[in-house]
C-alpha positions in Angstrom: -4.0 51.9 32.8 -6.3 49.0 33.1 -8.0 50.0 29.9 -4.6 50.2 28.0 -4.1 47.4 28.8 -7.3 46.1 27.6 -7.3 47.6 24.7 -3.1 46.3 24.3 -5.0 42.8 24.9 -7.7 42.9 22.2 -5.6 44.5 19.7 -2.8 41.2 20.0 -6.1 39.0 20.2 -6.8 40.4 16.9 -3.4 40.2 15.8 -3.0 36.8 16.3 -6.0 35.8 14.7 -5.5 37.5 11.2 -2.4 35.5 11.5 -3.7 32.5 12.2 -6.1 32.7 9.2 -6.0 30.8 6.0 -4.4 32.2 2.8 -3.3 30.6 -0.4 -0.1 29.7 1.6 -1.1 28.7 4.6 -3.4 25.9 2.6 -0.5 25.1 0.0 2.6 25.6 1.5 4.7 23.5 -1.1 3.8 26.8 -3.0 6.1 28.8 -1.3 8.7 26.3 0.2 9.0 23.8 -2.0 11.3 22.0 0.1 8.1 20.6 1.9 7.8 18.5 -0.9 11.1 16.3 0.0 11.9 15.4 -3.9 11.9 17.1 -7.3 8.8 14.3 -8.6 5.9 17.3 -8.5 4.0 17.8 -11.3 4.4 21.3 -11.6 0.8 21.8 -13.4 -1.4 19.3 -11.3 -2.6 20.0 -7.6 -4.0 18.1 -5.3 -6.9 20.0 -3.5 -8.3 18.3 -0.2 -11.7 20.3 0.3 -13.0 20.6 4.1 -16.1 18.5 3.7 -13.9 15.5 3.0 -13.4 16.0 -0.9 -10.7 15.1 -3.1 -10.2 16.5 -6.4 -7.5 16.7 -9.0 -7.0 20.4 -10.6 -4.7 21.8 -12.6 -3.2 25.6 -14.3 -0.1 26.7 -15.7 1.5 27.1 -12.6 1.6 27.1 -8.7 1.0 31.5 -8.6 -1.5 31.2 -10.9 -3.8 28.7 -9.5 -3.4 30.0 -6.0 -4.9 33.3 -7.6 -7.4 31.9 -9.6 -9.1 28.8 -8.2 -7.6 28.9 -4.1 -7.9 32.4 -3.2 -12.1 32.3 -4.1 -12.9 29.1 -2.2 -10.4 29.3 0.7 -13.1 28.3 3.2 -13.9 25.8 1.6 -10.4 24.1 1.1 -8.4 22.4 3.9 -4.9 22.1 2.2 -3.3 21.5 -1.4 -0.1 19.8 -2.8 1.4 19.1 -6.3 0.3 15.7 -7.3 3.5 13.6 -7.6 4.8 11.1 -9.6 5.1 7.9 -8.1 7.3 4.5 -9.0 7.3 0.6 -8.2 10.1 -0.1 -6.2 12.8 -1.8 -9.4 12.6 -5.5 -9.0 14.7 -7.8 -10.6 13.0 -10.6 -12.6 14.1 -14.5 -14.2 12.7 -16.2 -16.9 9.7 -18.6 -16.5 11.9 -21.8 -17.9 13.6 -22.3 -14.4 10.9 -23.1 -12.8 10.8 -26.7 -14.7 14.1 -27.1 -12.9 13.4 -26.1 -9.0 12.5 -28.6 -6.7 9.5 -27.6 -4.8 10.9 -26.2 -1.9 12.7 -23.8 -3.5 9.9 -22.4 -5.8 8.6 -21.8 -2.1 11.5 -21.4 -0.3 9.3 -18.1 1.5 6.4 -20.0 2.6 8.9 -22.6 4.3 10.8 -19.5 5.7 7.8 -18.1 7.5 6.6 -21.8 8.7 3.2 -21.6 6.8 2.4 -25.0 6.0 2.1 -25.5 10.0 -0.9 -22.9 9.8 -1.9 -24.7 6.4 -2.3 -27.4 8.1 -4.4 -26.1 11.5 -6.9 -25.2 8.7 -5.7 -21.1 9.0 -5.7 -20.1 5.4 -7.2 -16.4 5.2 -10.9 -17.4 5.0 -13.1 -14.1 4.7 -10.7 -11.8 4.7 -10.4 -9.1 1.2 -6.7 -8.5 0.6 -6.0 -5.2 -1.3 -3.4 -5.3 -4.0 -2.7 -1.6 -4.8 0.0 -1.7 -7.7 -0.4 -2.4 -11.5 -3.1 -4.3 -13.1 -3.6 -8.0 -12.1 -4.1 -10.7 -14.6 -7.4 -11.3 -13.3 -7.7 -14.7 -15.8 -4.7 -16.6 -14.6 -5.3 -20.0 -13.7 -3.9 -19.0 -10.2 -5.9 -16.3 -9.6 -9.0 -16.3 -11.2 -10.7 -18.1 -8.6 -8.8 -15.6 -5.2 -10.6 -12.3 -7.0 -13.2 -10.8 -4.5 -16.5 -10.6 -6.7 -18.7 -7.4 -6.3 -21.6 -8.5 -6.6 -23.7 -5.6 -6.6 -22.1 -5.1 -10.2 -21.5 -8.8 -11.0 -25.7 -9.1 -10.5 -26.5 -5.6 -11.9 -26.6 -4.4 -15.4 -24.2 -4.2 -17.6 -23.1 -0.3 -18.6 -24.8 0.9 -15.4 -22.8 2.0 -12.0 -24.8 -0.8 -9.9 -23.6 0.4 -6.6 -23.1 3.8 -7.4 -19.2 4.0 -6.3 -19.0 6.3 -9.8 -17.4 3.5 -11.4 -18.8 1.2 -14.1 -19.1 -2.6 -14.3 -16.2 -3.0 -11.6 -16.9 -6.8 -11.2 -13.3 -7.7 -10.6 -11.9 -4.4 -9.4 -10.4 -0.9 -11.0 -7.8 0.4 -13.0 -7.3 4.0 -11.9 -5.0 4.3 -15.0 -7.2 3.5 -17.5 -10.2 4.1 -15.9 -11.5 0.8 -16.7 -12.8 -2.1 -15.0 -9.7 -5.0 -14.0 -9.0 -7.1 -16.6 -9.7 -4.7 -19.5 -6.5 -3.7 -20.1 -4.7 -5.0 -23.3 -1.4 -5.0 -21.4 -1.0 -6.3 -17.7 2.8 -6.1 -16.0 4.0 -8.6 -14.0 4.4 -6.9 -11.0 0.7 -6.8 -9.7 0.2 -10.2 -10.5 3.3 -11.7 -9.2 2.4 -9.4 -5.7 -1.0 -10.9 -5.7 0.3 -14.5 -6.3 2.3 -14.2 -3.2 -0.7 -13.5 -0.9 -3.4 -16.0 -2.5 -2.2 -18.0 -5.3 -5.0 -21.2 -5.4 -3.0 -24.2 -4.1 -4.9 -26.3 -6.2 -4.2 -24.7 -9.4 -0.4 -24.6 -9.7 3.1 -24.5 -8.1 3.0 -21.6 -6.6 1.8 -21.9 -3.1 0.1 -18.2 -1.7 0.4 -17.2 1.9 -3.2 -17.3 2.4 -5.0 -18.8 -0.1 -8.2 -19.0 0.8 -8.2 -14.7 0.7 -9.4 -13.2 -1.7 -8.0 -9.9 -3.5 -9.6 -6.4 -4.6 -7.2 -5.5 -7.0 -7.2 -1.8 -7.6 -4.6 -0.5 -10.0 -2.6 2.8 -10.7 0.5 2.2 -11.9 1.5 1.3 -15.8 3.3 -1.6 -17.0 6.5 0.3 -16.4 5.5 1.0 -12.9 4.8 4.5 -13.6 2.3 6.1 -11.4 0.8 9.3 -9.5 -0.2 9.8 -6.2 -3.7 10.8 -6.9 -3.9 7.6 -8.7 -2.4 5.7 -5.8 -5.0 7.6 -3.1 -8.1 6.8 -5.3 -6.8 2.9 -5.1 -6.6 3.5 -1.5 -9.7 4.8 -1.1 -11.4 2.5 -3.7 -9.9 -0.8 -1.8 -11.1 0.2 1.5 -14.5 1.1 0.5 -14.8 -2.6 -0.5 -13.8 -3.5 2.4 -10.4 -5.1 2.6 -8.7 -5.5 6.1 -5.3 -5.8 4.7 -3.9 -3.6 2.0 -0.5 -4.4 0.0 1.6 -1.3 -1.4 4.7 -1.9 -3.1 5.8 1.3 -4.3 6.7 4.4 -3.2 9.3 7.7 -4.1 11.5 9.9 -1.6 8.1 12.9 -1.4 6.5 13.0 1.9 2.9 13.7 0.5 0.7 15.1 3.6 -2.5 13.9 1.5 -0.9 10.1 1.4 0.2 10.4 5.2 -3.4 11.5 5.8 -5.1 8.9 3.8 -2.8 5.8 5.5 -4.3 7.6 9.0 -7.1 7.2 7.5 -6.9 3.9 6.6 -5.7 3.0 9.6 -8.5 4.4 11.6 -11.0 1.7 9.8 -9.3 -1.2 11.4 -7.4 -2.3 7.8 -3.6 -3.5 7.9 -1.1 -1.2 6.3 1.9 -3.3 4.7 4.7 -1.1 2.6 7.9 -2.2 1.3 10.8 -0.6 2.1 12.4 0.0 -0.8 15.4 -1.3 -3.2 17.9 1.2 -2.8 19.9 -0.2 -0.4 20.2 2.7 2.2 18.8 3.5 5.4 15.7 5.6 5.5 16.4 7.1 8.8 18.9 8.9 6.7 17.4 9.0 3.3 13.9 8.6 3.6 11.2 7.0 1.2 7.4 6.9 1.5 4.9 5.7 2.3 7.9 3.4 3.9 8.5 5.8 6.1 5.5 7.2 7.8 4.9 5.9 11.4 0.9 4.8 10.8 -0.6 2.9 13.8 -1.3 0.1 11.4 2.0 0.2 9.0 4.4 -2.5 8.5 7.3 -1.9 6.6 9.1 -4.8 5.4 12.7 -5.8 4.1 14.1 -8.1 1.8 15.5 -11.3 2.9 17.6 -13.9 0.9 17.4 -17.6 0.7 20.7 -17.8 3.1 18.8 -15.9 5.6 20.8 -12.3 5.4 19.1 -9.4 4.5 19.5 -8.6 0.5 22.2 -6.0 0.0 19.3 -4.2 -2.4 17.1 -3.7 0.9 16.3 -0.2 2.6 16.8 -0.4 6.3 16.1 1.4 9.3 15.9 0.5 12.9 12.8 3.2 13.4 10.9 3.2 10.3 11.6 -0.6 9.0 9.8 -3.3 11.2 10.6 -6.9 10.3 12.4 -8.7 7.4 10.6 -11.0 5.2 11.3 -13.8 1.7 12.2 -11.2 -0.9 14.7 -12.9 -3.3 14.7 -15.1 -5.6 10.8 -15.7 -5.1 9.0 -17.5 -7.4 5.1 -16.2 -8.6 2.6 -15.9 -10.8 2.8 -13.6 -13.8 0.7 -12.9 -16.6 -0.7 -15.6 -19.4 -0.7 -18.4 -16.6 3.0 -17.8 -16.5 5.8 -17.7 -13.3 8.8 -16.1 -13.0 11.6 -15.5 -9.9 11.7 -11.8 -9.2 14.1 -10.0 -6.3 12.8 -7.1 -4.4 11.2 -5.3 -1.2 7.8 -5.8 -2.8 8.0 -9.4 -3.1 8.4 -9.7 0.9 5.7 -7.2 1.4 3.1 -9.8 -0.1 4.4 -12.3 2.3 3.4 -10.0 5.6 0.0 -9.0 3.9 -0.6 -12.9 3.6 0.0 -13.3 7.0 -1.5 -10.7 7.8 -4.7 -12.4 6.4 -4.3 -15.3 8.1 -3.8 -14.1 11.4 -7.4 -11.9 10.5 -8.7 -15.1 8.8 -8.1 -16.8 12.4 -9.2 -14.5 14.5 -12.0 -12.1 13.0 -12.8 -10.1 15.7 -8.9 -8.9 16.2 -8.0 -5.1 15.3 -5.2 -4.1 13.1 -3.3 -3.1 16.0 -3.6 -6.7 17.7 -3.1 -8.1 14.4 0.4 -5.9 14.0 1.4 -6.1 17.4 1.2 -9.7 17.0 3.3 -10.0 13.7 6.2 -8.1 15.3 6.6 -9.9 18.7 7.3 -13.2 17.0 10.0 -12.7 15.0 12.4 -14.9 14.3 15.7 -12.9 15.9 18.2 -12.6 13.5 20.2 -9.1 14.4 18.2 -7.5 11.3 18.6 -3.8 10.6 15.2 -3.5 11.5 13.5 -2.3 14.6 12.5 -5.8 15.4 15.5 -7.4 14.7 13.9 -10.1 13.0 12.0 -12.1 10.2 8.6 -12.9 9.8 7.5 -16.2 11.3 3.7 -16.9 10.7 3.6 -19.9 12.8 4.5 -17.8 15.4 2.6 -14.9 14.6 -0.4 -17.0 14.8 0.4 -18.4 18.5 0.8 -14.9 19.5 -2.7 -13.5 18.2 -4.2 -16.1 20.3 -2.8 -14.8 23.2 -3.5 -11.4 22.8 -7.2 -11.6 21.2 -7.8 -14.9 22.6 
């Protein structure tokens, strides 16, 4: 009897095992339910392929059946999971012509920055020294008179030769940063959209140089592109950018885009990303709905480090354009009517989600400017606490308030 069941034990054992072992489905299981994916936006003939040893790589067959057959099935140890790559969009924002800003009294072109009390900070000398500010979205006009001066050099290429892979990142002559959609260094590209360069205005625009008055200006940005002029993108685009702005070693990283397709390779790189100390800020979206219900990513992932930020109008009501959520939305912030820099040393007013996510990620670099030693978590923790109540449909309730913010670092990383 006792050997029955023995035997009865082993046999299970082994029974569970074989089931528990990999096979082109278990690693890709958008394959077979492709409901996993959340959306319709795969690529049907691209695949993401995260290898065991850490690897990325970018494949591609006719179709799902086939490539399981012929590239997953032979190197199943070897691979730890695969998805379609996805296509990926800005969040729509709404932009005004240059010409008003002639008009606008100062404190509207930076009615944000008076919102979130920054000139207080200014003015205590907290302005974002040291700290790299990632600005993952389309190409930044690296030459605007704004900006030129707020781009994080790499030096290693910047004093190395030119044609040659200085620092051996595998990319070439990346002085100024990368453009993943090109594949050419920042500030090669013939055409730059507006939307990069208006985000990275926001954080650092030089004080000095024009009207518009960035969060933290003495920050500096990696810019690190993947998206076109018309904000088209994919998401192994977006998790080389990632990748590329934390290996030069931002602490605050920007991302003003996402799509309704809970990628499992872009949840795993903002873990990731959050497990190096750096600051996650994500915009929640222009659709005007509530992601509890109708979800959007990255916007909706729970990362330690994540901040996901909503739109807020001059009157001090959330926009009507704004995603919500009282779980996955954490603080309101400046998001219409916002005056920045754009291309050809130009400004325009734009409306949108990912003009307040620039204003976090600026304080967010302030507040890491002020106190280097803080983690991301201290440096998060701190953001929320302070809010400015205003019954928000946000888990916080409230809008960013750097002033604040700031007090409230010092008393938790004091």
């Amino acid at each position: 009897m006792e050997v029955r069941h023995s035997l009865y034990a082993v046999a299970l054992a082994l029974s569970l095992s074989a089931c528990g072992q990999k096979s082109s489905n278990t690693v890709f299981p958008e394959s077979v339910n492709r409901a996993q994916s959340c959306s319709g936006d795969m690529i049907a003939d691209q695949f993401i392929v995260q290898w065991e040893d850490g690897r990325r790589s970018l494949e591609s067959a006719a179709n799902a059946e086939e490539f399981k057959k012929n590239f997953v099935e032979s190197r199943l140890p070897q691979i730890r999971h695969v998805e379609f790559n996805k296509r990926i969009k800005l969040h729509p924002a709404v932009m005004r012509a240059s010409g008003e800003l002639q008009t606008q009294a100062s404190s509207m072109v930076n009615w944000g920055q008076e919102n979130i009390e920054a000139a207080n900070v200014w003015a205590a000398g907290y302005k974002g020294a040291g700290v790299l500010v990632g600005i993952v979205d389309t190409a930044v006009d690296v030459h605007h008179a704004q900006l030129s001066a707020q781009i994080a050099i790499n030096t290693s290429e910047k004093n190395g030769r030119t044609g040659v892979d200085d620092d051996g990142n595998g990319l070439v002559d990346d002085v100024l940063g990368w453009d993943f959609l090109d594949e050419v260094p920042m500030g090669q590209r013939s055409v730059v959209d507006a939307h990069g360069t208006h985000v990275a205005g926001i954080v650092a625009a030089d004080h000095a140089q024009g009207p518009i008055q960035g969060v933290a200006p003495e920050s500096k940005i990696v810019p690190a592109s993947f998206l076109s002029e018309n904000g088209d993108g994919d998401l192994y685009g977006a998790l080389k950018a990632l990748d590329y702005a934390a290996a030069r070693g931002v602490k605050v990283i920007n991302a003003s885009w996402g799509g309704p397709s809970c990628s499992k390779s872009l949840q795993e790189s903002l873990k990731k990303l959050s497990d190096q100390d750096i600051v996650i800020v994500v915009a929640a979206g222009n659709s005007g709905l509530d992601l509890d219900s109708y979800p959007d990513y990255p916007a909706a992932f729970e990362t330690p480090s994540q901040i996901t930020v909503a739109a807020l109008k001059p009157s001090g009501y959330l926009a009507g354009f704004s995603n919500t959520s009282f779980r996955f939305v954490h603080l309101a912030a400046p998001g219409e009517s916002i005056y920045s820099t754009v291309p050809d040393d130009q400004f325009y007013s734009m409306n949108g989600t990912s003009m307040a996510a620039p204003f976090v990620a600026g304080a967010a670099a302030v507040l890491r400017g002020a106190r280097p030693n803080a983690t991301a978590l201290q440096v998060r923790q701190a953001l929320l606490e302070s809010v400015d109540r205003g019954n928000y449909r946000v888990s916080t309730q409230g809008r960013l308030n750097l002033r604040k913010a700031l007090t409230r670092l010092f008393q938790i990383a004091p």
